[in-house]
N, C-alpha and C positions, 0 to 999 in steps of 0.2 A: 163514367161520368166525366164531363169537360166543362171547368171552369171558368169563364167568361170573366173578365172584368175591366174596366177603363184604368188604364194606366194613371190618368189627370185626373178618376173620379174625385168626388169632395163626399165622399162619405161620412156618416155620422161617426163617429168611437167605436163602439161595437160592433157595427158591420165593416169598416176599415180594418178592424183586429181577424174579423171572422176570415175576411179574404184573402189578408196575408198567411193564415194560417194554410187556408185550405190551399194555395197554390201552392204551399211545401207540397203536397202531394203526399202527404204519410198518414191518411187519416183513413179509418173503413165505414165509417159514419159518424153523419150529422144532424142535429135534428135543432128546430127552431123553436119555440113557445111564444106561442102571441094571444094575448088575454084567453081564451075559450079555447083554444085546440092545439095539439103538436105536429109540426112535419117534420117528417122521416126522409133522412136521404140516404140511401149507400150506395158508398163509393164503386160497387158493382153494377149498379143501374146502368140503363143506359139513354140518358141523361145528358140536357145542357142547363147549367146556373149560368141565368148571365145579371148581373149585378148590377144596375141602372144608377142614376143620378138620385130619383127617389124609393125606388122597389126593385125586386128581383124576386126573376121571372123564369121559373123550371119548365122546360119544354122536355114532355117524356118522349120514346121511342115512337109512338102511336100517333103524334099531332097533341095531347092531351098538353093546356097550360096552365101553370098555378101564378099567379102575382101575388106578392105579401109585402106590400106597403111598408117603409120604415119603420115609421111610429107606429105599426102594430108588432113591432119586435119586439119584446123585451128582457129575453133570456136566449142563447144560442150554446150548445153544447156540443164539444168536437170529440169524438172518441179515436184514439190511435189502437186500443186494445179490444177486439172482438172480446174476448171475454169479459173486459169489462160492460161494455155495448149489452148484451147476455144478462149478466148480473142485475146491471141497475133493471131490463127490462121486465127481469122475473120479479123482484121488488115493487114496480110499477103495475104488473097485472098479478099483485097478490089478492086483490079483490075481485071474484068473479060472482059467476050467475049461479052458482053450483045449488042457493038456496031459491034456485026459479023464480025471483025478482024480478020482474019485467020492466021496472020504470028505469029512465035514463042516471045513470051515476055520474058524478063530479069529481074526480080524484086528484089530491092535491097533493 
């Protein structure tokens, strides 16, 4: 993954935090929460963030783009420890289909 970002940007607080973090270079995933859904990024992908004036914009291997808008961020989570990454994510998919529930879940 290769991290993109404007030296001069004027970023909001929490994406200014996010990106000085992530140019340390010591992280193995990150993921974003914006009202309705999480993205997932690890640092093995391969991957460019590049971090705009108002959004940032993941360009995967394939041409595939993702834009996520500012003010649809509002929680960002940097993991340095794989096994932590692991943990929280068995925690997260403690709720499964196992009782053949077909309808869509909301997990908070």
């Amino acid at each position: 993954m290769e991290i993109k970002s404007s030296k001069e940007g004027n970023y909001p607080p929490l994406i200014k935090d996010l990106v000085t973090e992530l140019l340390k270079d010591d992280f193995v995933h990150f993921k974003i929460l914006c009202a309705n859904e999480v993205h997932h990024f690890n640092k093995d992908d391969d991957s460019i963030i590049s971090f705009k004036e108002t959004y940032m914009k993941e360009t995967s291997a394939n041409g595939d783009m993702l834009y996520i808008a500012y003010p649809d961020i509002f929680r960002a989570k940097l993991y340095r420890d794989i096994e932590q990454y692991i943990e929280d994510e068995k925690k997260y998919n403690a709720f499964n289909d196992d009782d053949n529930w077909t309808g869509n879940r909301i997990q908070f």
